[in-house]
C-alpha positions in Angstrom: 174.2 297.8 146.4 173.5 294.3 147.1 176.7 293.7 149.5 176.2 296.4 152.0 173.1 295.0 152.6 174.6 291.4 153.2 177.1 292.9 155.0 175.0 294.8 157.7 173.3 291.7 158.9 177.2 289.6 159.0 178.2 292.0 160.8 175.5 292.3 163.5 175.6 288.7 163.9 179.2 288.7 164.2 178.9 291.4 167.0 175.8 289.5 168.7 178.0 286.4 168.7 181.1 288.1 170.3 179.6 289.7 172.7 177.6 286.5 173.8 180.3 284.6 174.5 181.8 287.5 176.6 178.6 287.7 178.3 178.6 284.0 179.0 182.1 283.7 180.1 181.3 286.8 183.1 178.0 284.3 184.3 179.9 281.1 183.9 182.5 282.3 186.3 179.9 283.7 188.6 178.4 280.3 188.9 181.6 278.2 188.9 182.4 280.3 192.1 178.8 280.2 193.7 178.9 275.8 193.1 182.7 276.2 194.8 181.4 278.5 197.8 178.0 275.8 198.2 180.2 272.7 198.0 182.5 274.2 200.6 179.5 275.4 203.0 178.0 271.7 202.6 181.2 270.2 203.5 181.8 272.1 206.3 177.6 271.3 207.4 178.7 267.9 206.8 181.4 267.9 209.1 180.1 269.9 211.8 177.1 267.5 211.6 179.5 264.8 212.2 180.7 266.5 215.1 177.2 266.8 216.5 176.4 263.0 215.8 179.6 262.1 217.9 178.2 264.9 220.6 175.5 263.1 220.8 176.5 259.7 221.2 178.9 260.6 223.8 176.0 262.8 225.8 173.8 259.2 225.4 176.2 257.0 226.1 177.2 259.1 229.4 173.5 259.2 230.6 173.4 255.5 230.3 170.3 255.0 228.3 166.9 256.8 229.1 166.8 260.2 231.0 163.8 260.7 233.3 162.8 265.1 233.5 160.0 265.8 236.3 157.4 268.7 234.6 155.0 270.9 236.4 152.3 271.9 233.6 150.0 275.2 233.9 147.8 273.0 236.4 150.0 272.1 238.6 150.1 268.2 238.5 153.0 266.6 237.7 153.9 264.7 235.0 157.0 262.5 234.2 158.4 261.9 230.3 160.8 259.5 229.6 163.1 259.7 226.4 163.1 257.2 224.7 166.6 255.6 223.7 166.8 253.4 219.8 168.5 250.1 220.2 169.4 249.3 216.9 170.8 245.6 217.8 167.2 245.1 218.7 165.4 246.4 215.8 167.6 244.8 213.5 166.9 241.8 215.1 163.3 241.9 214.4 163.6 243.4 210.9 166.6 241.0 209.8 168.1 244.2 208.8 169.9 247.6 210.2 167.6 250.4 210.7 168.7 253.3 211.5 167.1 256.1 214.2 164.5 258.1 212.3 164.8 256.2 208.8 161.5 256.7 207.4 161.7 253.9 204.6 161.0 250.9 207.8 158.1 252.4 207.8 155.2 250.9 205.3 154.6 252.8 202.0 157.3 255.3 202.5 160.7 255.2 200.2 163.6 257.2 199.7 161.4 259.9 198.2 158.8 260.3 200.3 160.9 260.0 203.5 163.0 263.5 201.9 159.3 265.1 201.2 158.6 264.8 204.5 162.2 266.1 206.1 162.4 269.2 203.9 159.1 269.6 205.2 160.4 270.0 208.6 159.4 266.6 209.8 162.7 264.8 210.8 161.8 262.3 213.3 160.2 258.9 214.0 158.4 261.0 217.1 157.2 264.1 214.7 156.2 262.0 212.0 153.7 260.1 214.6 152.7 263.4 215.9 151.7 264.6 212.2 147.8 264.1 211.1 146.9 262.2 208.2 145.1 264.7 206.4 149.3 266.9 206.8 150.2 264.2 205.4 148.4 263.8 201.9 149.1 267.9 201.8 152.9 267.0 201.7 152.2 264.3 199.2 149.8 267.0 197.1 152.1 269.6 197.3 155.0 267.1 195.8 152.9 266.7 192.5 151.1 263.4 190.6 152.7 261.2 191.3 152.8 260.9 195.0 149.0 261.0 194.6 148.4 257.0 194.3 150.5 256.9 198.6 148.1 256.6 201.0 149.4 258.0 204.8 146.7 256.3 206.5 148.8 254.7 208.7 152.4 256.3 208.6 151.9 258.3 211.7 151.2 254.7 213.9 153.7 253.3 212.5 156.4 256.1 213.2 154.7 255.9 217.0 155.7 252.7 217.2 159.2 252.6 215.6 159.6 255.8 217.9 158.8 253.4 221.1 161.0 251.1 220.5 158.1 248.3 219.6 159.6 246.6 216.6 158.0 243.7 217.0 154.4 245.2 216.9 155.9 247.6 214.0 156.9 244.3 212.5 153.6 242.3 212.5 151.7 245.1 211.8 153.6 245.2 208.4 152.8 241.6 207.9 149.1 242.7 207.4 149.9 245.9 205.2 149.6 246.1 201.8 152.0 249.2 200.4 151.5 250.8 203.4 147.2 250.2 203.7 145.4 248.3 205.8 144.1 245.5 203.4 
């Protein structure tokens, strides 16, 4: 009497283990093919993004620097905006280093984690970023969790304003007088 009663429960593990590993084999090759269709997508992103760089560089290099558009606002005065055009060679010679357009890290007190907060949040640009309030700002960093608490954005949107205008130099001895990013 005592070995049916060992044997029921054997037996049900046996089955539970069998079928486990059948079950999962099925997910495992689910996922194995999702990973295979996402690397594939972000390699062709990658390379159309590559394209669209090289697009881009062409377009700029064929304007010949700045582009000037004429707008007529809602009142009818006229306005003129100028785009402004990085020069690399120029920040780099300030900075001693190469900075590329819309790296958030030159600016004070933000890093490679910070500056990816703030892109998946939607804010991509040196021009955006300067454009942002303060107070969006510590909502990206609360949102991210504790330990982006201690940042203080006081003065990342000036400093994207002027890495946006081209004024490396001003960016550069504003820094000087920073302290992680604050005003000391």
């Amino acid at each position: 009497m005592s070995i049916p009663c060992i044997l029921i429960p054997l037996l049900v593990g046996l089955i539970s283990v069998v079928l486990g590993y059948f079950f999962g084999k099925i997910g495992n090759n689910n996922s194995k093919e999702e990973l295979i269709s996402l690397r594939d997508d972000l390699n062709n992103y990658k390379r159309m993004n590559s394209q669209l760089r090289l697009d881009l560089e062409k377009m700029r290099n064929q304007q010949g620097g700045k582009e000037n558009r004429i707008e007529v606002n809602s009142e009818s005065t006229l306005s003129i905006e100028t785009n402004l055009v990085f020069d690399a060679s120029y920040a780099k010679m300030i900075f001693g280093k190469k900075i590329n357009e819309n790296d958030f890290k030159v600016i004070e007190g933000i890093g490679p984690k910070i500056e990816e907060l703030f892109k998946t949040s939607g804010i991509l640009t040196w021009k955006a970023l300067s454009e942002t309030s303060v107070d969006r700002c510590k909502e990206i960093l609360t949102k991210a969790g504790d330990r982006f608490q201690f940042h203080d954005p006081g003065t990342w949107p000036r400093q994207a304003k002027l890495a946006f205008e081209g004024k490396w130099d001003e960016l550069k001895e504003w820094q000087n007088t920073l302290e992680g990013g604050r005003e000391k």
